[in-house]
matplotlib code that plots the C-alpha trace (Angstrom):
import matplotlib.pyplot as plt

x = [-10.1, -8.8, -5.0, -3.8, 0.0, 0.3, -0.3, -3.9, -6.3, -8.9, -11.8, -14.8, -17.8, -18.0, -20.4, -21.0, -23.1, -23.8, -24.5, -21.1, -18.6, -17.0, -14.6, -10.9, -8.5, -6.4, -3.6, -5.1, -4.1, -3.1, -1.1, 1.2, 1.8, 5.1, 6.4, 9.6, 8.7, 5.4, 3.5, -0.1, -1.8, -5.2, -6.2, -9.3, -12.4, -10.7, -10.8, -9.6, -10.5, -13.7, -13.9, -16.5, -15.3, -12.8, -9.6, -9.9, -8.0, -8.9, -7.5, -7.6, -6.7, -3.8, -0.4, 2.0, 3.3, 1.0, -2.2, -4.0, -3.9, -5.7, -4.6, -6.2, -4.8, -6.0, -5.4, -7.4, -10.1, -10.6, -7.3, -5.4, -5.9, -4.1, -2.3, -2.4, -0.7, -1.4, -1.8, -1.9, -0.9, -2.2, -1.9, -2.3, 0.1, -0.4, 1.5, 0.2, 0.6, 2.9, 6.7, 8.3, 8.0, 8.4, 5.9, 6.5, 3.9, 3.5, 1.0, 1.3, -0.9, 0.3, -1.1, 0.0, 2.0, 1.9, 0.8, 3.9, 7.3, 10.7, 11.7, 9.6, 9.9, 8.6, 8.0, 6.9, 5.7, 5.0, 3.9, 3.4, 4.1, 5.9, 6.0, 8.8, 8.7, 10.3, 9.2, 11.2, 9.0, 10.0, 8.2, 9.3, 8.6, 9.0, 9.2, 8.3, 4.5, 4.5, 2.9, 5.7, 8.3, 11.8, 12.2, 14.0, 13.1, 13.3, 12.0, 12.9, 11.9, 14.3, 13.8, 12.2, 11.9, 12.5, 10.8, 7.9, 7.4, 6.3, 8.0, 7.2, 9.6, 9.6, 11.7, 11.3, 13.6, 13.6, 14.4, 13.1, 10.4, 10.4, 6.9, 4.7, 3.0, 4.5, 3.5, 4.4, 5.2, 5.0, 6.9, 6.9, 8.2, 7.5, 9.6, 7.1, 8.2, 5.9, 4.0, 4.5, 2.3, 2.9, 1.1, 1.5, -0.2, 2.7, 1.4, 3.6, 2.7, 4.4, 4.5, 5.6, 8.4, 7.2, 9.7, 12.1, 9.6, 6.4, 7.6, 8.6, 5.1, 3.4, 5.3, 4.8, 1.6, 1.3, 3.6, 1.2, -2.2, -0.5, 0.1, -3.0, -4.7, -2.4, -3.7, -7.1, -6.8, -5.3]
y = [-8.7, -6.0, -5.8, -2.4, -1.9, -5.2, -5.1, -6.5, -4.7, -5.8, -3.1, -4.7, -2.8, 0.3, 2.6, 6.4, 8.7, 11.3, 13.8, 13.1, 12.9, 15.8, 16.3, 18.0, 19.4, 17.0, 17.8, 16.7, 13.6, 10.5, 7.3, 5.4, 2.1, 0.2, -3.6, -2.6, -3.4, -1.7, 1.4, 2.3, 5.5, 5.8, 9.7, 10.9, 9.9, 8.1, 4.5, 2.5, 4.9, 2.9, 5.5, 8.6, 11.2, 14.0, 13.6, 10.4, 7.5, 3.9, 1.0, -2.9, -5.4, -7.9, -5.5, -8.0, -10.8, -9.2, -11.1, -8.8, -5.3, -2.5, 0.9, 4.2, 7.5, 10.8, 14.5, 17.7, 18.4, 15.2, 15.7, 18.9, 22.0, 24.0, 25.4, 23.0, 20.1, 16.9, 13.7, 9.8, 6.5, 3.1, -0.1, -3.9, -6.2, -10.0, -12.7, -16.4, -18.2, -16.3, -16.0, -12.7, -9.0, -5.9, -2.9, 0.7, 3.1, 6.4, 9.0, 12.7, 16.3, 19.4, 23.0, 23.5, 26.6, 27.7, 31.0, 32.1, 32.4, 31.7, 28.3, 25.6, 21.3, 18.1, 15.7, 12.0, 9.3, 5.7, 2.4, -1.0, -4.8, -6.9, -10.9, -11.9, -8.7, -5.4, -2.1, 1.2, 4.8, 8.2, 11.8, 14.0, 17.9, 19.5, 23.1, 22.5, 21.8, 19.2, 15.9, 13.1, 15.9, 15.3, 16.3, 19.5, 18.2, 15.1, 13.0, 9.4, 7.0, 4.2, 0.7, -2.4, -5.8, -9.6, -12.7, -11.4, -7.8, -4.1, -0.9, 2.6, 5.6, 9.6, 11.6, 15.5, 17.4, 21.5, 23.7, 27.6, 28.3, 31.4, 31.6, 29.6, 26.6, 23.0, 19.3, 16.3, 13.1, 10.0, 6.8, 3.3, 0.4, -3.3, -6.4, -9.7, -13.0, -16.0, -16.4, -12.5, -9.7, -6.2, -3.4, 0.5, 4.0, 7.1, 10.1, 13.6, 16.9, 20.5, 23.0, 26.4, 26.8, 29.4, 32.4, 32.4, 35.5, 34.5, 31.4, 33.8, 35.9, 32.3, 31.3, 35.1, 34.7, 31.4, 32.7, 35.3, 32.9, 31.0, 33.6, 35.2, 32.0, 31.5, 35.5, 34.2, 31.0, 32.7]
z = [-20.7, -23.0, -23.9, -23.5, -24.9, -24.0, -20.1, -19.4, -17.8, -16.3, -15.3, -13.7, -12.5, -14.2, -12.9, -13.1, -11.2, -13.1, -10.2, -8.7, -11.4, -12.5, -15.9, -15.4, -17.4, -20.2, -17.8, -14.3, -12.0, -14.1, -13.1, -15.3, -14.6, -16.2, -16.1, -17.9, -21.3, -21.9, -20.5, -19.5, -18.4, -16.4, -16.1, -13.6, -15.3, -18.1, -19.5, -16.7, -14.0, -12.1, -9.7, -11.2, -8.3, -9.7, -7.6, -7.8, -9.6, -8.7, -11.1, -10.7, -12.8, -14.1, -15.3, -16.5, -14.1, -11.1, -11.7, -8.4, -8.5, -6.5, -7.1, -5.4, -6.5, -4.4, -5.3, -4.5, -4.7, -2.6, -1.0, -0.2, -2.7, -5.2, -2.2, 0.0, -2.0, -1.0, -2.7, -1.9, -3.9, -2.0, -4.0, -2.6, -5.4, -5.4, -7.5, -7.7, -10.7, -12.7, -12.6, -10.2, -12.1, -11.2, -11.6, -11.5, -10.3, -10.6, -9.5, -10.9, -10.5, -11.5, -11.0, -7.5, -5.7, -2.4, -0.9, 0.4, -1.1, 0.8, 2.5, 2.1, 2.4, 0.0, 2.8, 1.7, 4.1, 3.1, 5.3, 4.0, 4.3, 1.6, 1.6, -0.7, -2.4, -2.1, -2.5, -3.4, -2.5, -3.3, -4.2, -6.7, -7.3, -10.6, -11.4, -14.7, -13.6, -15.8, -15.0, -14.4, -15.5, -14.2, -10.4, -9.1, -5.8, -4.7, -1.2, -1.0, 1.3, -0.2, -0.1, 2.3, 1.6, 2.1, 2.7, 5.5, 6.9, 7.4, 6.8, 7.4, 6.9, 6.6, 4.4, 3.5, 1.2, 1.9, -1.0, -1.6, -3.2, -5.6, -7.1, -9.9, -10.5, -10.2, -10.5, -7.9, -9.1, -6.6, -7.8, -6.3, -7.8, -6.7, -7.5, -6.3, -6.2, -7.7, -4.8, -3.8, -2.7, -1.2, 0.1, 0.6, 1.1, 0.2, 1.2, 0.4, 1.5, 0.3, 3.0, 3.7, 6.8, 9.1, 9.2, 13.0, 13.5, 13.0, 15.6, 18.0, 18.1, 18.7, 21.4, 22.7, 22.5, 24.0, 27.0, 27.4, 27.3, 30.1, 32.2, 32.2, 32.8, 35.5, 37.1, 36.4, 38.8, 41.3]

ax = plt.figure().add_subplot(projection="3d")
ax.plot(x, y, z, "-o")
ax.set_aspect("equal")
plt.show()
């Protein structure tokens, strides 16, 4: 077990394949995780990181008062693409012997735009069960492009929680877009009880809104596939 600013991290089985791991840039995908009082950061293909494929983050271990931990971080290229961004935080939490905690967890990749400019929507969707825990989602854009940099945009899915359940909830936040590269942020943050566990997958997406216009041609278009189909049968 190796103390890491005083969260321990535990980091069994690591195993690289050469012909699949692939190095990115200093200021690729990289999760933080936080009990309140000390901070750790896992980037892709660092110390930590057991997973060897680029766009990929996986982490287990004990962090503070959570003695089970199972994290899985996704970004492109695995996920999505510069222009397409997409990215995906799933974690399973569980508390046995130690007294309740909370953990904050946060998932970040910068570089992204999109390949049209005008309106355009953050959407984040999360799913999960808690068992006398609670757990607080939200997705945060920065224009800033830098990695957990302070959101311009934010989507939050709030808060679920209580003794035994599941949750699943889908929030978006438009905004304009105007050009040049920016970073998402995803951020959850678990409280467990002692006994305690939790589990989620947050997925957000950044999207373009089609202009009234181009709408109109498609449903044109469509109108016009239908009716010709119709002519055909008859």
């Amino acid at each position: 077990m190796t103390v890491v600013r005083g969260l321990k991290v535990l980091v069994a089985g690591v195993v690289f394949i050469g012909a699949l791991a692939t190095s990115k840039p200093a200021d690729a995908l990289a999760i933080t995780l936080s009990d309140g009082s000390s901070t750790i950061s896992v980037g892709d293909n660092g110390f930590g990181d057991i997973n060897p494929l680029s766009g990929i983050i996986t982490v287990t271990g004990a962090f503070g008062a959570f003695d089970i931990n199972v994290i899985t971080g996704l970004s492109a290229p695995v996920l999505g693409s510069s222009t397409n961004p997409t990215m995906d935080l799933s974690q399973v939490s569980v508390n046995y012997y130690g007294g309740s905690g909370s953990l904050t967890v946060s998932l970040s990749d910068n570089n992204f735009s999109l390949s049209q400019l005008g309106p355009a929507v953050l959407t984040s969707q999360v799913g999960g069960t808690y068992l006398n825990s609670s757990v607080t989602a939200s997705t945060g854009l920065d224009f800033g492009n830098a990695l957990f940099g302070s959101a311009d945009v934010v989507a939050s899915n709030g808060t679920y929680g209580g003794l035994l359940g599941s949750f699943a909830n889908d929030a978006s936040s438009g905004f304009n877009y105007t050009g040049g590269a920016f970073s998402l942020t995803q951020t959850v943050n678990l409280t467990l009880g002692s006994p305690g566990s939790a589990s989620f997958d947050l997925q957000s997406t950044v999207s373009t809104v089609p202009e009234p216009a181009s709408v109109m041609l498609l449903g044109l278009g469509l109108t016009g596939l239908a009716a010709f189909s119709r002519r055909k049968l008859s």
